[in-house]
C-alpha positions in Angstrom: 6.5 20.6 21.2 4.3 23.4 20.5 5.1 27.4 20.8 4.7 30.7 19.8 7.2 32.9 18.3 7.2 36.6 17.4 9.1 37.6 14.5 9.8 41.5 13.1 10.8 41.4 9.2 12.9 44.5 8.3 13.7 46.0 4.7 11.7 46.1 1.6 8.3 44.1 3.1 5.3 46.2 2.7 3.6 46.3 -0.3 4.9 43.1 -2.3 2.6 40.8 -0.8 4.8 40.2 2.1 2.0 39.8 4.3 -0.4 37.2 1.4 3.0 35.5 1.0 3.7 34.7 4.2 0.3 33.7 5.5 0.1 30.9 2.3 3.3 29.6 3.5 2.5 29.5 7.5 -1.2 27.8 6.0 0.8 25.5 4.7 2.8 24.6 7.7 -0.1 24.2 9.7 0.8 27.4 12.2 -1.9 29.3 13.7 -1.4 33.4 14.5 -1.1 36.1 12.1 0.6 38.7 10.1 0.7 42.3 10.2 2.2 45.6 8.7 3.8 47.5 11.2 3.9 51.7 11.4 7.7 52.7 9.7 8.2 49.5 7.2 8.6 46.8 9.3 5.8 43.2 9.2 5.3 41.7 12.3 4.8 37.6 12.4 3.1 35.7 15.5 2.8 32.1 14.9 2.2 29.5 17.0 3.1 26.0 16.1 5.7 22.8 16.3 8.8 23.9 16.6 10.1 22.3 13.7 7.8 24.4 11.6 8.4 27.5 13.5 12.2 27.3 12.4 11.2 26.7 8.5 8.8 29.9 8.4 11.4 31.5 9.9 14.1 30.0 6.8 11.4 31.7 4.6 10.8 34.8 6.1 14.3 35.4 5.6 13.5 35.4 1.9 9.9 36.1 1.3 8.1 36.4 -1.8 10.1 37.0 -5.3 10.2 40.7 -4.7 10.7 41.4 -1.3 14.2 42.6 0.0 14.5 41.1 3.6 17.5 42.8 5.8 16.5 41.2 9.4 14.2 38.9 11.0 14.1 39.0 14.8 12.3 36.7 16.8 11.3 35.8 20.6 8.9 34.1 22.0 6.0 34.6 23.5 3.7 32.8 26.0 0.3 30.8 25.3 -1.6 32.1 22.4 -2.6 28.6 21.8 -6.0 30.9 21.0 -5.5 31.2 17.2 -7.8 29.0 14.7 -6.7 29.8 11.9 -3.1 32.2 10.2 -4.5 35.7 9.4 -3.4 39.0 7.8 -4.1 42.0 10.1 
């Protein structure tokens, strides 16, 4: 079953290729959506997907790339947004 989550990373996430990192690994999934740096620190995460897959980006987010210091992930989800080709950085 296909859905869209929204996901805010907190802690040490912008500029350590949080936002590269994650969009490799969401590619690699097969999610569509996108991934952004939000104003005060945080990255924000919309994917769209199987759920299964939906659950392991959210596993990675959790750790990120080698040098990122993740402190929280919060998700909810969000309706539609079936619109997304492809898994972007903003």
């Amino acid at each position: 079953m296909k859905q869209c989550e929204q996901y805010r990373v907190k802690g040490r996430v912008q500029g350590v290729f949080f936002r590269a990192s994650t969009r490799d690994q969401a590619q690699r999934l097969g999610l569509r959506g996108y991934v952004r740096n939000l104003p005060g620190g945080d990255v924000e995460v919309v994917a769209w997907g199987e759920r299964e897959d939906l659950h392991k980006l959210a596993a990675w987010l959790w750790k990120g790339p080698p040098s990122a210091r993740v402190t929280d992930v919060a998700s909810e989800p969000l309706q539609g947004h079936d619109e997304f080709e492809d898994f972007v950085v903003r």
